[in-house]
PAZAPA-4460 file (N, C-alpha, C; in steps of 0.05 Angstrom, whole numbers, plus 32768, in hexadecimal, padded with zeros to 4 digits):
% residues 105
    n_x    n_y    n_z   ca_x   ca_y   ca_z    c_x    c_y    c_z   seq   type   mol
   8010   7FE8   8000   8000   8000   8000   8011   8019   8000     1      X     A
   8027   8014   8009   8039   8032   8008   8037   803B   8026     2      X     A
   801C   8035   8031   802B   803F   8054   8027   802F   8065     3      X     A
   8046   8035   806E   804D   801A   8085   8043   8019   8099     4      X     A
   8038   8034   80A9   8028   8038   80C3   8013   8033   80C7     5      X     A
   800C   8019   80C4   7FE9   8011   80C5   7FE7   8025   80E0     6      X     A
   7FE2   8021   80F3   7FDE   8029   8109   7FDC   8044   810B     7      X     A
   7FEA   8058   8106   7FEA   8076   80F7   7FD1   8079   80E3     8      X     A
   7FDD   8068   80D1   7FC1   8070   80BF   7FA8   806E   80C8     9      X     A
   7FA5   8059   80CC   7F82   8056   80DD   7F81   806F   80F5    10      X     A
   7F91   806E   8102   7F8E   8088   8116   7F84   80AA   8104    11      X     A
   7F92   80A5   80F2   7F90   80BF   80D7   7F70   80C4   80D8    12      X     A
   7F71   80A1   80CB   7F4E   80A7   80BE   7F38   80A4   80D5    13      X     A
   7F3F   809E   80E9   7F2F   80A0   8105   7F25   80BF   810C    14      X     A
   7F3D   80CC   8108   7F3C   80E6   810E   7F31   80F5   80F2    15      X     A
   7F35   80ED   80DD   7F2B   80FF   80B4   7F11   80F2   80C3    16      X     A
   7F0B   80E3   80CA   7EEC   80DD   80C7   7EDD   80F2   80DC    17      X     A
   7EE6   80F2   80F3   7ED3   810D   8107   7ED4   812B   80F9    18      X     A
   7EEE   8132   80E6   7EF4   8146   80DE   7EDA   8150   80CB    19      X     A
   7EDC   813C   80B6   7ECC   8132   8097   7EA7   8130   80A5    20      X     A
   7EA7   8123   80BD   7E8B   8123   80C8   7E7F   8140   80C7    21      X     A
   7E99   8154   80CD   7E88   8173   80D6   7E83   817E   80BB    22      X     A
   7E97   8177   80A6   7E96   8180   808D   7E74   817D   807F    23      X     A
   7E74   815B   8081   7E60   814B   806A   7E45   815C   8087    24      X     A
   7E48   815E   8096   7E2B   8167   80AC   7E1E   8184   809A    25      X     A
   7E37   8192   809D   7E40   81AD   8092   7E30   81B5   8078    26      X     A
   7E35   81A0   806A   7E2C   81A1   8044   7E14   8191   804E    27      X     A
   7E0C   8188   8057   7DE9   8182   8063   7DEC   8163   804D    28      X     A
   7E04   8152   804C   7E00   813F   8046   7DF6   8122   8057    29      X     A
   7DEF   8113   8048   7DF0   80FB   805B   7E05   80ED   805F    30      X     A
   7E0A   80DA   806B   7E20   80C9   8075   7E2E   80B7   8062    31      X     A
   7E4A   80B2   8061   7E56   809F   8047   7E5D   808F   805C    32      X     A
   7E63   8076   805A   7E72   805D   8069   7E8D   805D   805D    33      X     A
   7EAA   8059   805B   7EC2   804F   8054   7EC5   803C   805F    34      X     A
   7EC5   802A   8055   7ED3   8006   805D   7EEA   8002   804E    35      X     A
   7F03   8001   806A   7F20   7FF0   8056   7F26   7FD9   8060    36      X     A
   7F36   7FD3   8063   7F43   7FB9   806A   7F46   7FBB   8081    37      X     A
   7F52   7FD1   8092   7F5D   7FD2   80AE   7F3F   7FE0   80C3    38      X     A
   7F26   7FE5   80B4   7F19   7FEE   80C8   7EFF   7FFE   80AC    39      X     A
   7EEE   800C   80BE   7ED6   801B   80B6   7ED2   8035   80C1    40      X     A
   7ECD   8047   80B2   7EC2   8062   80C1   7EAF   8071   80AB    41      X     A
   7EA0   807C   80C6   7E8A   808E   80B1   7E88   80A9   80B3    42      X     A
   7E87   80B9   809F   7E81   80D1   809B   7E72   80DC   809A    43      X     A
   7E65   80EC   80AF   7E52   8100   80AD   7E3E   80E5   80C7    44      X     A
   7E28   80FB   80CF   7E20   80F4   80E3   7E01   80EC   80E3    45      X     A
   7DF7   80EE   80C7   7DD8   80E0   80B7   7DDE   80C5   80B7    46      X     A
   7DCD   80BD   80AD   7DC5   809E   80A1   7DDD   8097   808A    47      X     A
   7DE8   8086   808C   7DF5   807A   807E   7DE7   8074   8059    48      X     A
   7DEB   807A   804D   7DE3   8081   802E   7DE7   8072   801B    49      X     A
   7E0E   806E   801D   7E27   8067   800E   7E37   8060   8016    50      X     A
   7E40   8046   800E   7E57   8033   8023   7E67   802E   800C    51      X     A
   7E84   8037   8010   7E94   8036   7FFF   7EB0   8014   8009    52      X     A
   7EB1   8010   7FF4   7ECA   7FFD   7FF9   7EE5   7FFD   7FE9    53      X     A
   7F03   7FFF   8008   7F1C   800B   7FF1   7F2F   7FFE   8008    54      X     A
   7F4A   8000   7FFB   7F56   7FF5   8012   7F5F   800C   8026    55      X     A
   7F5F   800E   803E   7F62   8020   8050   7F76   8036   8044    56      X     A
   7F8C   802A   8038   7FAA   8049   8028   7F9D   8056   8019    57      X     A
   7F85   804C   8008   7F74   8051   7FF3   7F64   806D   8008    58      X     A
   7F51   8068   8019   7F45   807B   8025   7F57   8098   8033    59      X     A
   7F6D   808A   8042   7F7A   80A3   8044   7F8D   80B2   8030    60      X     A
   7F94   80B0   8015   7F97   80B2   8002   7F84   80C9   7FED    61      X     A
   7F63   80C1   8001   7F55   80C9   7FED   7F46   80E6   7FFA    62      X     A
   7F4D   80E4   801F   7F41   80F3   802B   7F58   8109   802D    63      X     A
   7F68   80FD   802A   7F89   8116   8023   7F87   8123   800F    64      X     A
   7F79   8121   7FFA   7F7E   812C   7FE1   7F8E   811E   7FCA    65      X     A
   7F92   8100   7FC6   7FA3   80F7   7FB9   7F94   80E6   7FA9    66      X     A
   7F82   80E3   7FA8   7F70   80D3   7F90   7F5C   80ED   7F7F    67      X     A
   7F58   80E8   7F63   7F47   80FB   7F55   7F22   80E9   7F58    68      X     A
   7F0F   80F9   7F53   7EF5   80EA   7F52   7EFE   80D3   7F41    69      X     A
   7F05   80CF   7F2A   7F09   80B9   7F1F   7F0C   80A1   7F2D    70      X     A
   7F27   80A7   7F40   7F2F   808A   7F4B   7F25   8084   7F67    71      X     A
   7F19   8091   7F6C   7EFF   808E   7F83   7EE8   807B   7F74    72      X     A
   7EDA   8085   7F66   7ED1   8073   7F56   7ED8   8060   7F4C    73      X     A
   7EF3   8051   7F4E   7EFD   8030   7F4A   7EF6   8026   7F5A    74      X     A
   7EF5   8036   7F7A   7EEA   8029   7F90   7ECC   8017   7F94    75      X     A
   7ECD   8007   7F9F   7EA6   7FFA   7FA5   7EA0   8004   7FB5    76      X     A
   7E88   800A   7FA2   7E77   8020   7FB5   7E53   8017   7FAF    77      X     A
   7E43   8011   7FC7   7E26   8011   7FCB   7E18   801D   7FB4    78      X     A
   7E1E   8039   7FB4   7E0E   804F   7FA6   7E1C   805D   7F9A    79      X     A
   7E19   8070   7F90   7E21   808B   7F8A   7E31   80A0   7F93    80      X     A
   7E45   809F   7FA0   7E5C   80B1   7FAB   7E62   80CD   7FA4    81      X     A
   7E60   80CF   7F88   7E63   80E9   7F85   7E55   8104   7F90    82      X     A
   7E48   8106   7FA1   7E31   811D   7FB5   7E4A   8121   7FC7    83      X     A
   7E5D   8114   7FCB   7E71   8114   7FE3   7E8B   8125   7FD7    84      X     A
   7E94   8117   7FC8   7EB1   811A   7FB4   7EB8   8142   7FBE    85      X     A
   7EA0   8151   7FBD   7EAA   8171   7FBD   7EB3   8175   7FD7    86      X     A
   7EAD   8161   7FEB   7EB4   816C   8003   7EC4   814F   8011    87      X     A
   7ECA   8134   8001   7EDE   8127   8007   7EF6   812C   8014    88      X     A
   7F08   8139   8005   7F22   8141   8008   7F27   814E   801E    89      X     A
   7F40   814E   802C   7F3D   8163   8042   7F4D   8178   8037    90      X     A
   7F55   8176   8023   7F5F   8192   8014   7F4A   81A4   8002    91      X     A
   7F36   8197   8002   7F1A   81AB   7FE8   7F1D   8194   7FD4    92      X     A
   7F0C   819F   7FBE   7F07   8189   7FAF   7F1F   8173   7FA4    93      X     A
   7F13   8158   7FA0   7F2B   814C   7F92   7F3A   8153   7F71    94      X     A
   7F4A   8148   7F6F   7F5E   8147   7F58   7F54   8146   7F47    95      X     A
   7F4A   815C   7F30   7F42   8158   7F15   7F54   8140   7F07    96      X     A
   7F69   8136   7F04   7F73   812C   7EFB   7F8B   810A   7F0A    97      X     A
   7F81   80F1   7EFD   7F8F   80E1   7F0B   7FA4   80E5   7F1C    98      X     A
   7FA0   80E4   7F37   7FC8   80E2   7F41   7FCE   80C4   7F42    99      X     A
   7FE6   80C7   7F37   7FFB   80B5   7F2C   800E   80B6   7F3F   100      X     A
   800A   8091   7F50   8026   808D   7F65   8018   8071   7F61   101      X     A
   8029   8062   7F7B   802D   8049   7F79   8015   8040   7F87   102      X     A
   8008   8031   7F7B   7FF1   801F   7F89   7FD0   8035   7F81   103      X     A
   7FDE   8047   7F6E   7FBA   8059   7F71   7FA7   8042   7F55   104      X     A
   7F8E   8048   7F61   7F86   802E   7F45   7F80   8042   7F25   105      X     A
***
């Protein structure tokens, strides 16, 4: 996956997820699920909507700013994701354009 700190990382997305909750409340969305390998967290503090599936590097990857909508969408996903994507990122919207590194799909 590229990061060696399981334990860090899940702590990351423990904490992007309470951050991302005030955000997705904020934009009057409902709730997304993230499921990886090392664990689950949900966003936003409605009813669960959209349950996405990626491998955990994949999610913090994607809540950093390092995946474009495109490759979010390689991910499995319940529904429809894109209502989320503008306020995903913890940098503002994602990457118009693929980012290119090791392991992005």
């Amino acid at each position: 996956s590229g990061l060696s700190d399981h334990e860090a990382v899940q702590t990351l997305l423990d904490r992007l997820a309470v951050f991302r909750t005030t955000v997705l409340d904020g934009a009057g969305l409902a709730a997304v699920r993230l499921v990886g390998d090392e664990g689950a967290w949900t966003l936003g503090s409605g009813e669960v909507t959209v349950t996405g599936t990626a491998p955990t590097a994949e999610w913090f990857r994607a809540i950093m700013g390092r995946r474009s909508a495109e490759q979010l969408l390689t991910y499995e996903w319940s529904g429809d994701p894109t209502p989320w994507f503008d306020v995903f990122s913890l940098f503002g919207p994602l990457p118009a354009a693929r980012v290119v590194e090791a392991g992005a799909p």
